[in-house]
Structure formats: C-alpha cells, structure tokens
Backbone as a printed PyTorch tensor [residue, N CA C, xyz], in Angstrom:
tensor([[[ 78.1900, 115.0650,  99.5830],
         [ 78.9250, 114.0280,  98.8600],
         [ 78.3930, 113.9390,  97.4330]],

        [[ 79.1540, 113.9580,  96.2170],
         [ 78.7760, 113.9660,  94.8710],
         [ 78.3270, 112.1910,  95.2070]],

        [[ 76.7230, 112.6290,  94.1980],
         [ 75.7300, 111.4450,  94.1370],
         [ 76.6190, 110.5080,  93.1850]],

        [[ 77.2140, 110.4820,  92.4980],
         [ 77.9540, 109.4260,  91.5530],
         [ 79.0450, 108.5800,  92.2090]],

        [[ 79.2740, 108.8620,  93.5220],
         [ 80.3530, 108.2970,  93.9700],
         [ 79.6340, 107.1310,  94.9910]],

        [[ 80.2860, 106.2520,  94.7000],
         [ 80.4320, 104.8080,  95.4440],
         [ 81.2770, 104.7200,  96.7250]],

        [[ 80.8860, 104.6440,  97.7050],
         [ 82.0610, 104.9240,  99.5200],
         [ 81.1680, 104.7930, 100.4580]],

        [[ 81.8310, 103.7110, 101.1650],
         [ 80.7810, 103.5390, 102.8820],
         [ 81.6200, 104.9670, 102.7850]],

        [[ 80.6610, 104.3470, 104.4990],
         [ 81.0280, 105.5760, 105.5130],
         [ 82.5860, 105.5990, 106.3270]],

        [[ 82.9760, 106.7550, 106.0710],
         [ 84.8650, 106.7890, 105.7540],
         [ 85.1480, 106.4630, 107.7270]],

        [[ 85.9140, 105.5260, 107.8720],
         [ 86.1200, 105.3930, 109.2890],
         [ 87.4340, 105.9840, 109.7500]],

        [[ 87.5330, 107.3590, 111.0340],
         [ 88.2820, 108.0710, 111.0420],
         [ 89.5610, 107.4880, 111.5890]],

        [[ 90.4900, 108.2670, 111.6610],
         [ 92.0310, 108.1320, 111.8090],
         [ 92.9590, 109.0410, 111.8830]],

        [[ 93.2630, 109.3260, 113.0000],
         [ 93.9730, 110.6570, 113.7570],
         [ 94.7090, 111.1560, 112.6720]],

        [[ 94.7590, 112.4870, 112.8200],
         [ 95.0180, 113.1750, 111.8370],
         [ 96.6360, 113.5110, 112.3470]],

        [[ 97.7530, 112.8430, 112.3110],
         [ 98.8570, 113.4530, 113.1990],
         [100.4510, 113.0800, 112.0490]],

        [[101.2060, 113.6680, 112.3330],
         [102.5410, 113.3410, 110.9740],
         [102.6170, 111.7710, 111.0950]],

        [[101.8660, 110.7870, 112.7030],
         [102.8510, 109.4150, 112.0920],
         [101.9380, 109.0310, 111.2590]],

        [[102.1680, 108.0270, 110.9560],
         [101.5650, 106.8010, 109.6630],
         [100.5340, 106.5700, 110.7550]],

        [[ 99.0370, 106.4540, 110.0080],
         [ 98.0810, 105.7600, 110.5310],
         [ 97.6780, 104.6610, 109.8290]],

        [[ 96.4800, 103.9190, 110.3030],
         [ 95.9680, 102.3850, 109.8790],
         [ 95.9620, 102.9480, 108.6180]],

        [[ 95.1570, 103.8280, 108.0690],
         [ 94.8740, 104.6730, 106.4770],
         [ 96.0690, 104.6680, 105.3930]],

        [[ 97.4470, 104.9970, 106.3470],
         [ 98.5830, 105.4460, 105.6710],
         [ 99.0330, 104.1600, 105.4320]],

        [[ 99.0650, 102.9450, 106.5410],
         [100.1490, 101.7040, 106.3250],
         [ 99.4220, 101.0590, 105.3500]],

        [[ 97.6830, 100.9130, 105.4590],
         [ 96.7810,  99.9290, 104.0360],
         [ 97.4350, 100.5180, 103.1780]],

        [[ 97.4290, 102.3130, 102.7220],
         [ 97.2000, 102.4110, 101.4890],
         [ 99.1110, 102.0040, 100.6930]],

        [[ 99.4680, 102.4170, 101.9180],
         [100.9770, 102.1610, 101.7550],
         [101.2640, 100.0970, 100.8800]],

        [[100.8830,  99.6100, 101.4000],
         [100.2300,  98.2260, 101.4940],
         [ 99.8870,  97.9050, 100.1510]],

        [[ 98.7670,  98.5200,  99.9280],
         [ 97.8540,  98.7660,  98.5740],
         [ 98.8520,  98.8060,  97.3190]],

        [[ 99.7010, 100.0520,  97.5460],
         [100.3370, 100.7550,  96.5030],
         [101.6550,  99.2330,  96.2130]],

        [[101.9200,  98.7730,  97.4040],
         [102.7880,  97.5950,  96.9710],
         [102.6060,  96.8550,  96.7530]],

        [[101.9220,  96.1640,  96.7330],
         [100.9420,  94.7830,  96.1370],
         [100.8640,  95.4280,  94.6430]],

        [[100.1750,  96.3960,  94.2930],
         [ 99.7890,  96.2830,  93.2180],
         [101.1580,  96.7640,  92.2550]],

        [[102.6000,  96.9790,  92.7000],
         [103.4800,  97.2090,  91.9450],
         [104.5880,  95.7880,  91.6660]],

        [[103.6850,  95.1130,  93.2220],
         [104.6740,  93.6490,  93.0200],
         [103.5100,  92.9380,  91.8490]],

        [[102.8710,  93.1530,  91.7760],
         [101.5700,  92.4200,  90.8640],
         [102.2670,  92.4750,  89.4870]],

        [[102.4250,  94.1490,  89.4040],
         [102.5590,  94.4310,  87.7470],
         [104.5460,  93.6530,  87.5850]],

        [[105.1150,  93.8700,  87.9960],
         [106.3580,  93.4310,  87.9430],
         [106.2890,  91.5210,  87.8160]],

        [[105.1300,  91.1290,  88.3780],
         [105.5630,  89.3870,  88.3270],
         [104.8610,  89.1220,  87.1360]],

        [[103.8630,  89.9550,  86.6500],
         [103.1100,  89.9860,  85.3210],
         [104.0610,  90.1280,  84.3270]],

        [[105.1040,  90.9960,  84.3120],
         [106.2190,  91.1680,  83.2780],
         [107.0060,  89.6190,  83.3850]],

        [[107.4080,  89.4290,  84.4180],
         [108.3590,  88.4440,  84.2620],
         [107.5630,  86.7780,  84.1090]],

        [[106.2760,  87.1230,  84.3920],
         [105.5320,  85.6150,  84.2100],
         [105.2780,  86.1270,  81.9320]],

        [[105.3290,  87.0710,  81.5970],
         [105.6950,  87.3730,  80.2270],
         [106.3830,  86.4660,  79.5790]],

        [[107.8400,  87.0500,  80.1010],
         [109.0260,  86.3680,  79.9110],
         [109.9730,  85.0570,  79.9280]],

        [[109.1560,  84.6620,  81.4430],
         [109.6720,  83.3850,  81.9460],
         [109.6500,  82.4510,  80.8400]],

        [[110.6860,  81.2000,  80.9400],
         [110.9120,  80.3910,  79.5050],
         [111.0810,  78.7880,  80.0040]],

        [[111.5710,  78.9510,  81.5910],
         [111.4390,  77.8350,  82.4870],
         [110.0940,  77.1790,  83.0090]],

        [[109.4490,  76.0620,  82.5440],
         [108.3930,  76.0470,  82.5940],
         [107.8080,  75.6010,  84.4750]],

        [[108.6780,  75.2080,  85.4600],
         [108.5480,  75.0520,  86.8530],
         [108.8880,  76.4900,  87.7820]],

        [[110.1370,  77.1280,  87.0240],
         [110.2370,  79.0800,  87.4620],
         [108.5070,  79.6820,  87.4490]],

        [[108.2460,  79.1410,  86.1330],
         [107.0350,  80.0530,  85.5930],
         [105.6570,  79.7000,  86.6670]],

        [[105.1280,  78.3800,  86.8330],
         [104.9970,  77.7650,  87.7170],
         [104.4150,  78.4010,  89.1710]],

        [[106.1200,  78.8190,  89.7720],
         [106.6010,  78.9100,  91.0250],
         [106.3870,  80.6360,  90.6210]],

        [[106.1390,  81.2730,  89.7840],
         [106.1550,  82.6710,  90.2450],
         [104.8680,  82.7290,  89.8290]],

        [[104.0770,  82.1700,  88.9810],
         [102.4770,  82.0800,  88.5860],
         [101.9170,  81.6350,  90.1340]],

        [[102.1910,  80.9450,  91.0120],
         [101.6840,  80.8580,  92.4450],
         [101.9630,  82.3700,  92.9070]],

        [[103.1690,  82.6230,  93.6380],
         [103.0500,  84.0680,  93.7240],
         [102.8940,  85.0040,  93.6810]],

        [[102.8970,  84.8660,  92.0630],
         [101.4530,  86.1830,  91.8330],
         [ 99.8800,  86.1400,  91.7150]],

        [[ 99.2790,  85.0780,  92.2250],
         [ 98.2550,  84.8240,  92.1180],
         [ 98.1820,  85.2360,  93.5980]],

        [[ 98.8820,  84.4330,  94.5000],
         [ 98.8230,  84.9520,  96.1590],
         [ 98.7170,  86.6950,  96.1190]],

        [[ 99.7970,  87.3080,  95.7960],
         [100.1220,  88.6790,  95.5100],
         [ 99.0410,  89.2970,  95.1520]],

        [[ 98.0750,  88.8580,  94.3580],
         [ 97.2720,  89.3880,  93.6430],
         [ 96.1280,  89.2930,  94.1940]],

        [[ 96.0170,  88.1290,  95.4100],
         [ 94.5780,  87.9940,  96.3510],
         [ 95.2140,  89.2150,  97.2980]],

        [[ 95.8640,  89.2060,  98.0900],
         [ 96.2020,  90.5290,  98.5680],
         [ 96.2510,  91.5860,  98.6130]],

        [[ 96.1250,  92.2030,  97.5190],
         [ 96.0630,  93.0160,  96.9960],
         [ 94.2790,  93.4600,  96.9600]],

        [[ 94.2230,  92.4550,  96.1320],
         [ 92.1720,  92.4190,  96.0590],
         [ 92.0660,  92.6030,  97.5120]],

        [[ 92.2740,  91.7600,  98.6730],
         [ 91.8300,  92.0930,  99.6490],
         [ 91.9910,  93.5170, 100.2870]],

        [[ 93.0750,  93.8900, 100.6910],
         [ 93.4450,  95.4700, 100.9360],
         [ 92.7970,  96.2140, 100.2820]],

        [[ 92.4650,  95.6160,  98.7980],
         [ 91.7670,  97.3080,  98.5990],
         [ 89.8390,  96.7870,  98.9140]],

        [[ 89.9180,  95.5320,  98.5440],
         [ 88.0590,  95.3600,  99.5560],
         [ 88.2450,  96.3310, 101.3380]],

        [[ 89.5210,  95.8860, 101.7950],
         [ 89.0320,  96.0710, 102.9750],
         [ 89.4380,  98.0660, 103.2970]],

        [[ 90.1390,  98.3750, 102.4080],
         [ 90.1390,  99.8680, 102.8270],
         [ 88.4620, 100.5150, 101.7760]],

        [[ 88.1190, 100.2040, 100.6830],
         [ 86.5640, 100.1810, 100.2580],
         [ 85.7840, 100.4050, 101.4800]],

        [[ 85.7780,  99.0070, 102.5280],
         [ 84.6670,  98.9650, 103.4820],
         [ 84.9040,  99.7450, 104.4660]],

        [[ 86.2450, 100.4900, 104.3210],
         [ 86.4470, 101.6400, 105.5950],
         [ 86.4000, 102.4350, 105.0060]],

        [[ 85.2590, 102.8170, 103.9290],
         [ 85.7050, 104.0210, 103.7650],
         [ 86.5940, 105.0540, 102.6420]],

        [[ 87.9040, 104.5060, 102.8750],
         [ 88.6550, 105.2100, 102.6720],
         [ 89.5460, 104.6210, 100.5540]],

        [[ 88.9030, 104.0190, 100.1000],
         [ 88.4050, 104.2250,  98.6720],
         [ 87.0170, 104.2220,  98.3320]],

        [[ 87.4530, 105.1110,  96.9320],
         [ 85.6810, 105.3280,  96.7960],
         [ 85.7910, 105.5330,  95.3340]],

        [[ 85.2010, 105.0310,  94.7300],
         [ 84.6130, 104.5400,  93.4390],
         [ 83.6110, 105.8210,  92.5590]],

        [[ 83.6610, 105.9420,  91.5380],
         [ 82.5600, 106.6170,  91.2250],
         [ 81.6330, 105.8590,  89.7170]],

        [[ 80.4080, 106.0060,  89.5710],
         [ 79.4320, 105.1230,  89.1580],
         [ 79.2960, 105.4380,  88.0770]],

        [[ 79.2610, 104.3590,  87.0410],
         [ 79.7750, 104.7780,  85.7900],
         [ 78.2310, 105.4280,  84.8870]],

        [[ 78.7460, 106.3330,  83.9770],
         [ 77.5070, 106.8680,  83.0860],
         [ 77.0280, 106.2310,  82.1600]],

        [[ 75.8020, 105.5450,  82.0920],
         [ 75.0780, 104.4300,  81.6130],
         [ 74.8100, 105.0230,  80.2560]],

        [[ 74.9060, 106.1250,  80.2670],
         [ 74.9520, 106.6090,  78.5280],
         [ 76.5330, 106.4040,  78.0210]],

        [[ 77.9570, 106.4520,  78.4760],
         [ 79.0970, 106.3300,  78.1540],
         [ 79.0470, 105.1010,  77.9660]],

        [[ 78.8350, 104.1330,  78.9500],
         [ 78.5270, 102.7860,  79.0070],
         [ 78.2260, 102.3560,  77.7670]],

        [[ 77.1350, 102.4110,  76.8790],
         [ 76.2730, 102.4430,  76.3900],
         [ 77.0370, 102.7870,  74.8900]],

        [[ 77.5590, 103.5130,  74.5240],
         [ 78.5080, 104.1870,  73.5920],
         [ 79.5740, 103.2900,  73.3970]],

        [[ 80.2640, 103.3600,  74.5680],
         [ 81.2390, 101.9780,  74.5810],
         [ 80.9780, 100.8600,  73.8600]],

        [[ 80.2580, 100.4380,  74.8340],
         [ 79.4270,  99.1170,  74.0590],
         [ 79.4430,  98.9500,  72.6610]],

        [[ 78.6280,  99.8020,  72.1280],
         [ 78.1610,  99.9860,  70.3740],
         [ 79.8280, 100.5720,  69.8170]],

        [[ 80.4180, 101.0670,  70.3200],
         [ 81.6400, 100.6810,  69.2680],
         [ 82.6370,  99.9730,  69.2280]],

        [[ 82.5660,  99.1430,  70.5780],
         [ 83.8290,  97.8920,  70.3810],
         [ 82.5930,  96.5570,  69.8050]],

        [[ 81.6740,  96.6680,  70.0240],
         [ 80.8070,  95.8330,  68.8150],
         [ 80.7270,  95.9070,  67.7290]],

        [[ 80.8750,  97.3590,  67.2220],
         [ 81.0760,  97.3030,  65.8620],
         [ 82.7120,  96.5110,  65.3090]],

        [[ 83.5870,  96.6360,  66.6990],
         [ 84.8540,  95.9860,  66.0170],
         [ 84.6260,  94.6430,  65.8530]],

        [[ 83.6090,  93.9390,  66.6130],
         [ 83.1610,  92.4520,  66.0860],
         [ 83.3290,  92.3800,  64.8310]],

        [[ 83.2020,  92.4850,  63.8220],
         [ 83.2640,  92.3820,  62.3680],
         [ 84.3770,  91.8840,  61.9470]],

        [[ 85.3720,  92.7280,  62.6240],
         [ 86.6410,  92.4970,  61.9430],
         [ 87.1430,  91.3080,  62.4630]],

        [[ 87.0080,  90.6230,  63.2360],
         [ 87.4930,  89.7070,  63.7460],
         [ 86.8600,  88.0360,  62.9500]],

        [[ 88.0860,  87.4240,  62.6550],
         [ 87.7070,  86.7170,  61.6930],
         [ 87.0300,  85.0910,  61.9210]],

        [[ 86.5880,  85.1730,  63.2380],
         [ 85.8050,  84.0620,  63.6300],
         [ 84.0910,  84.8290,  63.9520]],

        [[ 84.0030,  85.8230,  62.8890],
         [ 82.6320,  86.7570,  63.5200],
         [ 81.4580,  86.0770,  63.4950]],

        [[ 81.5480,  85.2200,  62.6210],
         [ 80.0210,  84.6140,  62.7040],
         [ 79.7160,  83.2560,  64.2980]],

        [[ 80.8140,  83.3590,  65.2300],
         [ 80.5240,  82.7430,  66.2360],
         [ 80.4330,  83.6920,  67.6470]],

        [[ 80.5620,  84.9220,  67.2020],
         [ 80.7660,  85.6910,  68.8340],
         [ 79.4250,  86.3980,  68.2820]],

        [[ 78.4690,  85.6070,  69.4740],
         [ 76.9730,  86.5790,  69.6930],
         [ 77.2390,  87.6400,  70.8810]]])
C-alpha cells in the first residue's frame, strides 16, 4: 500500500455483476453530492426569502448525508485519502499570504 495514503482496512464485498453494499453507498455518495451542488446554485439564486429558507434546510440535511456516506464508506475502507506534502503545504501557505497585502483591510488579518 503507497505510505501516503490514508484508508482503514477495505471491508470486502462479493465481487459479482449485481450492485453490492460498495456499489449502492458509492452510488448514494455520487447523489448527495450532485443534489448538494444543484441546491447550492439555486440557494444562489433564490429571491424568495421563506423558498430560500425552506431549501437552505434541505440542503443542509442533504449535505449531512452526504458527509455521512462518505465518513461511513472512509471507515469501510472503501475511500481513501492521500496525505498531503508538508512541503506543498507549506508553499501554499507563503503564497496566498503574500496575497494578504492586497486586501484592503490588511492591517487586521494576522
């Protein structure tokens, strides 16, 4: 297993054409996070301030769901992360700090 990667231990699941537990989460996964981005557009847009409201609940629900499915396929296993390079990290850092400057409240962001 490449040392940079972040993954319990992957918990198995018959390998056969139907849909397994693996296939319906990730299946799961992939929809949550497309109903997420779609209520994000329209919570954009919305102009009704009780619509906005009523779909700002729903996507907040939507959006714990989502978090959860992918915590709980993480702890099976079956996503896996890889660990970020503390020198890239590091690089990062020092140049969106240097964009501190430009920003015209600079003398209050330590």
């Amino acid at each position: 297993m490449n040392q940079r990667q972040i993954q319990n231990p992957e918990t198995q699941v018959p390998k056969t054409p139907q849909m397994n537990d693996r296939d319906f989460l990730n299946d799961m996964l992939a929809t949550e996070k497309y109903m997420t981005s779609s209520y994000n557009v329209f919570l954009h847009e919305a102009s009704h301030q009780q619509l906005y409201q009523d779909m700002l609940n729903i996507f907040t629900e939507t959006q714990n769901c989502q978090r959860e499915l992918y915590h709980l396929m993480f702890k099976k296993g079956w996503y896996k992360l890889e660990a970020a390079d503390q020198q890239k990290l590091q690089q990062s850092y020092q140049q969106f700090q240097g964009y501190t400057s430009q920003f015209p409240y600079q003398n209050t962001v330590q």
